[in-house]
Structure formats: C-alpha cells, structure tokens
C-alpha positions in Angstrom: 113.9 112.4 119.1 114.0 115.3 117.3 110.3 117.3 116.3 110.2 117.1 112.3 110.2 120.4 110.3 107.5 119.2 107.6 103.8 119.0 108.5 102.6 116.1 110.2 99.9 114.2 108.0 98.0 111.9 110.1 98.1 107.7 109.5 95.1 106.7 107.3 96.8 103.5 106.5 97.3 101.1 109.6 99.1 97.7 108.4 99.2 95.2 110.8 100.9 92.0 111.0 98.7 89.8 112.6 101.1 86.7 111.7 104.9 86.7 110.6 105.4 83.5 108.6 104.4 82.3 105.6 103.2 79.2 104.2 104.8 79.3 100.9 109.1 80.2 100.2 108.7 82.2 96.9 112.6 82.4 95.9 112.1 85.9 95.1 110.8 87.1 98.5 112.5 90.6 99.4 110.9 90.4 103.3 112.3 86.4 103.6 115.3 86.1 101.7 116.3 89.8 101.4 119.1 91.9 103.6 116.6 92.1 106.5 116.6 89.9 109.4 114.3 91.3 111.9 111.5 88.8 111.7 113.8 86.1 112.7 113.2 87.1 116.6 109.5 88.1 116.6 107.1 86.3 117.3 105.1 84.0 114.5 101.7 86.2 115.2 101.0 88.9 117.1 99.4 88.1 120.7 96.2 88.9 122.4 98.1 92.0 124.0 99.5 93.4 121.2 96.1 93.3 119.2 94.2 94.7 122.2 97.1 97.5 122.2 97.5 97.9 118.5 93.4 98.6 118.1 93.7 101.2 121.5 96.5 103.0 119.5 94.8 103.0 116.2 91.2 104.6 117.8 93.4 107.1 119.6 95.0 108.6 116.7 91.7 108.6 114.9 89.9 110.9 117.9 93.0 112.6 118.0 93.2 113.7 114.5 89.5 113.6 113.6 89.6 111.2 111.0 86.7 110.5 109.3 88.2 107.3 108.1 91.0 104.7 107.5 92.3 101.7 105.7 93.0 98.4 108.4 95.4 96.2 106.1 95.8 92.7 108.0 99.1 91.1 106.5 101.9 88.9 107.2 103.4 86.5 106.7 100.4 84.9 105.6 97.6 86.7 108.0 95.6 83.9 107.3 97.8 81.6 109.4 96.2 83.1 112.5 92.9 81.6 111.3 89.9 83.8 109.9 87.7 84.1 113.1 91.1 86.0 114.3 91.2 88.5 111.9 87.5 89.0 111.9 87.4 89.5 115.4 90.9 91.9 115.4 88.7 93.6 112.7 85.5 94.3 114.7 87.5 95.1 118.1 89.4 98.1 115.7 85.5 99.4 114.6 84.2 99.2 117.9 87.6 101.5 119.6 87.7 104.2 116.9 85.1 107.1 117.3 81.6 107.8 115.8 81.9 108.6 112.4 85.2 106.9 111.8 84.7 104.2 108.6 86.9 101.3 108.8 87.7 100.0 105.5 89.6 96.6 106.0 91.8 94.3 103.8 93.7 91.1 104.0 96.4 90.8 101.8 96.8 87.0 100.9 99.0 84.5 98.8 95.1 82.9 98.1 96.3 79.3 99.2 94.3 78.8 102.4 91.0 80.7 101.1 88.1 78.4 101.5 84.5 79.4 101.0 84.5 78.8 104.9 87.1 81.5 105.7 85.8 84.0 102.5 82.7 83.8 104.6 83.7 84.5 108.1 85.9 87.5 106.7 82.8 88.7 104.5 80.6 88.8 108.1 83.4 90.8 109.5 83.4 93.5 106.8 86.9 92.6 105.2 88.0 92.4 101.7 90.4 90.5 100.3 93.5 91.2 97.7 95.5 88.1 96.4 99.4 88.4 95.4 100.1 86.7 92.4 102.7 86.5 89.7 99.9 86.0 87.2 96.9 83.9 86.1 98.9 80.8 84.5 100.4 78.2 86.3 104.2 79.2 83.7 103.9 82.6 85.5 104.1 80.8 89.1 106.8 79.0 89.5 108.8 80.7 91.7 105.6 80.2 94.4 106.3 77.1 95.8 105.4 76.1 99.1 108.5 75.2 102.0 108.6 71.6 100.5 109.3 72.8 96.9 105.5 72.1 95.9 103.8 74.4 93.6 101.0 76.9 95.3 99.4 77.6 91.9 96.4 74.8 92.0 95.6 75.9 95.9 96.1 79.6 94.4 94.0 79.2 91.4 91.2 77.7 93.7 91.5 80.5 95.8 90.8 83.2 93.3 88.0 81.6 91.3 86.3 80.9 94.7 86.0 85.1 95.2 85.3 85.8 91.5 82.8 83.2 91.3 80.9 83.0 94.7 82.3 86.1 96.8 82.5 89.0 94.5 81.3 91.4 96.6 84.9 91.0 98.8 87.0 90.6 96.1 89.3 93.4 96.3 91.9 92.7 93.6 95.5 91.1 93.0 98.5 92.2 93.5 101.5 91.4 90.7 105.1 92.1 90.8 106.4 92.9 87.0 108.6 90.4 85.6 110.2 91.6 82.1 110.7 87.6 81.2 107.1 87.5 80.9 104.9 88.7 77.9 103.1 91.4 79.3 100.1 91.6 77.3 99.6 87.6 77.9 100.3 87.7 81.7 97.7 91.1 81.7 95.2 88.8 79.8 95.8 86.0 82.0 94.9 88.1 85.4 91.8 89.1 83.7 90.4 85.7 83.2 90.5 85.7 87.0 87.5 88.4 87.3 89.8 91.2 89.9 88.1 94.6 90.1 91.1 95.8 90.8 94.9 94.9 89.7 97.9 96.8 91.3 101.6 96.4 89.2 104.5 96.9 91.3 108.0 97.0 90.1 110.0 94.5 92.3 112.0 96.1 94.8 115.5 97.0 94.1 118.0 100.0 94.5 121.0 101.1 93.0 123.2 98.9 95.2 120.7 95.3 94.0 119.7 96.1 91.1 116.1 94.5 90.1 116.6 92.2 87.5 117.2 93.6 83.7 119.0 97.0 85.3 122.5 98.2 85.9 123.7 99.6 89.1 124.5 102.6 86.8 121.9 104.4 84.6 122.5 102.6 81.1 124.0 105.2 78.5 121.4 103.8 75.8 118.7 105.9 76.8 116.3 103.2 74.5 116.9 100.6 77.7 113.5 100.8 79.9 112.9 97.1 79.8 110.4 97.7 82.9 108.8 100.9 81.3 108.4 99.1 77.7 106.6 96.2 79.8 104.3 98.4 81.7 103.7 100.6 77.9 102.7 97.5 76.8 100.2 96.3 78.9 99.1 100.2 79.4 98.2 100.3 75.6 96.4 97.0 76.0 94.1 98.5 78.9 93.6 101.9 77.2 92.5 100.7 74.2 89.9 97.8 75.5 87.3 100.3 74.8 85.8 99.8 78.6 87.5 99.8 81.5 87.1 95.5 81.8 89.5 96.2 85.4 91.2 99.3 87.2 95.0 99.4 87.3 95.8 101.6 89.7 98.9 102.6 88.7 97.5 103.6 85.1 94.7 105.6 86.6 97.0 107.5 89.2 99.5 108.7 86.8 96.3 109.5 84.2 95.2 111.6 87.9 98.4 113.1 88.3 98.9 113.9 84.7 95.3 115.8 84.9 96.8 117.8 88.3 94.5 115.8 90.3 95.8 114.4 93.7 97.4 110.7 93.4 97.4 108.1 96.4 100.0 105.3 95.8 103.8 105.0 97.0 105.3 104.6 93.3 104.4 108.2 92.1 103.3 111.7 92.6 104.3 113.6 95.9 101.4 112.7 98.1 102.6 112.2 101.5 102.5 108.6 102.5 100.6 108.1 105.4 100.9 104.5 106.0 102.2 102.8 109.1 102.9 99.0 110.1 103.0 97.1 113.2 105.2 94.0 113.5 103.9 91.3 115.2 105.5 92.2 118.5 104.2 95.5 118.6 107.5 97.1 117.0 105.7 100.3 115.2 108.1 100.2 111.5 108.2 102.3 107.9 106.4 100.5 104.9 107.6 96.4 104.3 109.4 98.1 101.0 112.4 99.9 103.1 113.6 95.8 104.3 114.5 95.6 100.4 117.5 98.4 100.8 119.0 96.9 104.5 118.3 94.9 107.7 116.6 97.1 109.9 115.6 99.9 107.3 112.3 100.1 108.2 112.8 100.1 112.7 111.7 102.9 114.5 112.4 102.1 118.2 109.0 102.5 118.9 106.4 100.7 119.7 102.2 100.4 120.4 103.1 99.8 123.9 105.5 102.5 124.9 104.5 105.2 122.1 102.0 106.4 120.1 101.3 106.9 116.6 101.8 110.3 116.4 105.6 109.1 118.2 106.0 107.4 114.9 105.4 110.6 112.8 108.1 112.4 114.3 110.8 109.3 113.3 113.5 110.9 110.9 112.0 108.5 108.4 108.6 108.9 108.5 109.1 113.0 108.5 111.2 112.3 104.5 108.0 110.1 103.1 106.1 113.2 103.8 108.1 115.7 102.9 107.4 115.8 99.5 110.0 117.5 96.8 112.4 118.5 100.0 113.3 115.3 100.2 114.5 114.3 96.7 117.5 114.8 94.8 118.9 117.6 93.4 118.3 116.0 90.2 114.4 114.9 91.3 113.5 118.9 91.5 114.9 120.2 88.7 112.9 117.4 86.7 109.7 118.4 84.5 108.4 114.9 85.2 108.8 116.0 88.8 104.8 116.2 90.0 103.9 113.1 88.5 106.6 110.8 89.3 107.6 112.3 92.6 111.2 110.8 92.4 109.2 106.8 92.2 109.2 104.4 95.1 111.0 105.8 98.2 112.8 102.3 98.5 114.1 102.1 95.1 116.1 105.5 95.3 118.6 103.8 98.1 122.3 103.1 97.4 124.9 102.3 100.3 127.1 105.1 101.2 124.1 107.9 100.1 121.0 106.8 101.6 117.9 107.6 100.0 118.4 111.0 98.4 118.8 109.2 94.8 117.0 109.5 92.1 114.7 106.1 91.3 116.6 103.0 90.0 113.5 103.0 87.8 114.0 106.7 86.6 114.2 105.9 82.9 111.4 103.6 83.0 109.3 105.8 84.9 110.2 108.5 82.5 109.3 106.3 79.4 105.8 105.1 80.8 104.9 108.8 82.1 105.8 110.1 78.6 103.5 107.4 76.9 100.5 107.9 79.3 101.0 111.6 78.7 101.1 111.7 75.0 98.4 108.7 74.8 96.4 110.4 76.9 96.8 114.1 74.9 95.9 112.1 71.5 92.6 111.2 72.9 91.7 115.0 74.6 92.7 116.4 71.0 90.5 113.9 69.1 87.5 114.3 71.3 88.0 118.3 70.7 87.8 118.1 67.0 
C-alpha cells in the first residue's frame, strides 16, 4: 500500500459493530437492502476475540498518538442484540486498555425497541449514552419501521424514548432522523421535541448521482427553485432559530452557524474537517464510514483488519487518505465555489456516480447551497440588528 501524501489525522472516532443484524427490516435501509452485500458472510456479533483485539488496537493508537480523548460508538445491527451487560463490559475493557488521561466518551446507537429501564441502567453504570434513530415522534412518520414480521416498531419505540426522557436523562444522548420531504417538516420537528432529546442530528438519506435520493434527478434540475431537501431543512431551521431558546441542539444548524462564523465544524455533511472516524465490522474487517455501502458493495473494505493491522494501517488506505484531504479532494467545481469552506463539497458518499467515483460535486449541492444561503443571511439579519 502506498504511504498517503496528505497528513495523517489520528482516529478520535472508533465505531464498532458489536452485532450485525437487526431486529427490525425498515424498507428503506441503505446497509440491508442497499448495493452492499458484505454483512451477509460475517458473523451476527463480534466475538470475544475480536472485542479483546478491537479494545488492544483502539488503546494502541491512543498511546501512540497521545490522544487525550475519543468517541467509542457501539452499533450494529442493533448493538443491543448482544445484550447490555456485553456492551457495558466491551465499554469498560476499552477504558481500562487506553492510557492515563485518555477520556472515553461512549455511545450506543439504537432503533429504541429493546430499551428497558433494566438495560438503560446497566449501560448508565457502564458510562454509555444512548442516541435513538427515528423517522420522527408520530407513529404516521414510522411506518416504514416495521419489524421482520411486518409489525410496527413504533409502540416498542415510543416506550423506549419516553423511558430515557422520563427516568434516564442524564444518558440520553439524542435521536437520530433521516429527512423525508413527504413529511411536514415543522410538524415532524415538533413531534421529536415532545420526546425531550438534548440533541437531534438531520441527515439527508443517502444517495448519489447514480440513485438518486428520493425527490432528485440523476442530473442537476435546470429550475434552480428545486431544493425540495434544502426548503425542508429552511423550514425546520426557521422554526429552531426563532423559538427564542435553544429548547434542543441541531447539530447540523449549529455547525454550519460554526462554520459560517470561521469556527472549526465536526460532522461528515459539511465543512472540510478531516474525518477521523473508523469502523470495525463484526469480524474484525477495519472499513470507511457505514455511508460509502450506499454508492456500491464493498465501498467501504479496506483489506485490513484489527488482527493483522493497525489503525494507523487504515490511515494510509487510498480512501481514508481522500476523507482527510480536505479541498484536494473535490471537484474542480467544489474549489472554485464561494460556498466552498462551509459546505466542503457535502457528504463524501453522496458525491459518487458510477464511471467517476467520488470526485463529484454533492447530489445535494443545490440544497446545500439554499440552506447555507438561508443560515447565512438569517444569521447576518440578527448580527446587524443586535449592532443597531
């Protein structure tokens, strides 16, 4: 393998599979029903071995870099198929292998089904938060999460969420939402917040210029007025601006309000950050970000894996080496853009098309374009008013 030109920027982010199924089929799924096939032949959860390995590898790049402190994601699947007590433990073997000093900030990333106050309690003791993925806070915005007989997950869900805003706040990390232009945005926004998240994250559903994500063209549209995903997140931006207290972060609003004010931003969708995140499959295959299995099958493989290589192995993959080479890697077009340090060319996965690879410009780009432009001049109305 070749040694990357770019600077290497150490892992902070360390996602780990710790099971590969899940217990609900939502129709949408890009990792279960997308081009990707490589969780058909790995195991269902990651073994003894590969946890013991996987913790070894994470504590090494930490002495080895110095870091003062990094983000343990446990996912899936649904990590909470390999029980709680699992992940606690996987959890507390990771704290105890990285050095003095290193701060282990952990997460489990759940579809809030199998959450019970037994299990919110056993991952509370163990020092892990927890972020639910939902498609909002009705059971109309829910129905494509259905469990493998068809049933709906939105009662178990519901349960689920109300159980960490109500008894377990202090682990309640957030929820996760995929945009869906059918939806009314301000209602679905609404709906979330009645479910008491400190935190929600917005992510545009992953799709490219060869699948489209539903509402866009393979081609940019020539009616520039056609940000169906842009006017959504407008809307709901408007909504949060003007609450008159922040009543729950966004984090996509408040990074592109950072990068806006040149301050640094630390998400995949914008800015050019490096990313710094790494997964490891459930067999101990080291892979890019989940995201890449949206473009192809085995978009995200490395060839490596905890066993055989190291992290800092992984940074010197071809494709690890473009998420952190900032403006190089982006089209022509990407560069000569003003928008350029704010939107950083979007989400590395939605720039792909067959025949060019990655060095596209976002399928997003007008929508990015019309929410950045909003933020901005929302955000240069207030600065002017404050001044007078």
């Amino acid at each position: 393998m070749s040694r990357r030109a770019t600077p290497r920027v150490p892992f902070g982010q360390f996602i780990v599979k710790v099971h590969g199924r899940c217990n609900l089929a939502c129709r949408y799924c890009y990792l279960y029903a997308g081009p990707d096939r490589t969780w058909r032949d790995r195991p269902a959860a990651a073994s003894p071995a590969v946890l013991d390995r996987t913790a070894a590898r994470i504590a090494e790049h930490a002495a080895t870099h110095g870091l003062r402190e990094i983000s343990l994601v446990l996912h899936g699947g649904e990590p909470l198929l390999a029980g709680a007590r699992r992940l606690g433990a996987f959890a507390t073997l990771v704290r105890d292998r990285v050095p003095a000093g290193c701060v282990v900030h952990a997460t489990v990333q759940t579809n809030a089904t199998l959450l019970t106050d037994a299990r919110v309690t056993t991952l509370a003791r163990h020092g892990i938060r927890v972020g639910l993925s939902l498609d909002g806070g009705l059971p109309s915005h829910n129905t494509l999460r259905t469990d493998h007989a068809g049933r709906p997950s939105w009662p178990s869900a519901v349960r689920g969420a109300r159980l960490l805003a109500e008894r377990h706040p202090e682990v309640y990390a957030g929820i996760l939402t995929v945009v869906d232009v059918r939806t009314d945005p301000v209602e679905l926004y609404e709906s979330l917040l009645t479910l008491g998240p400190p935190a929600l994250d917005l992510l545009l559903p992953h799709g490219n210029w060869t699948s489209p994500p539903p509402g866009l063209a393979a081609e940019p549209s020539t009616d520039p007025r056609a940000t169906p995903y842009g006017d959504w997140l407008v809307a709901v931006f408007d909504r949060w601006w003007g609450a008159g207290r922040r009543e729950t972060r966004v984090r996509l609003f408040e990074e592109c309000l950072a990068l806006l004010l040149g301050l640094p931003g630390a998400t995949e969708s914008l800015g050019l950050d490096p990313v710094n995140a790494v997964v490891v499959e459930t067999d101990g295959a080291l892979e890019q970000v989940d995201s890449l299995k949206s473009a192809y099958d085995t978009a995200a493989a490395t060839g490596l894996d905890v066993f055989r290589h190291t992290f800092d192995d992984a940074l010197d993959h071809p494709g690890i080496a473009a998420r952190q080479a900032g403006a190089d890697a982006l089209a022509a077009e990407c560069r000569a853009c003003p928008l350029l340090t704010v939107c950083g060319g979007g989400h590395y996965a939605h720039r792909y098309r067959a025949g060019s690879g990655f060095t596209n410009r976002s399928v997003y780009c007008a929508d990015l374009e019309r929410l950045i432009r909003h933020v901005a001049g929302r955000l240069a109305g207030t600065t002017a008013g404050a001044l007078r």
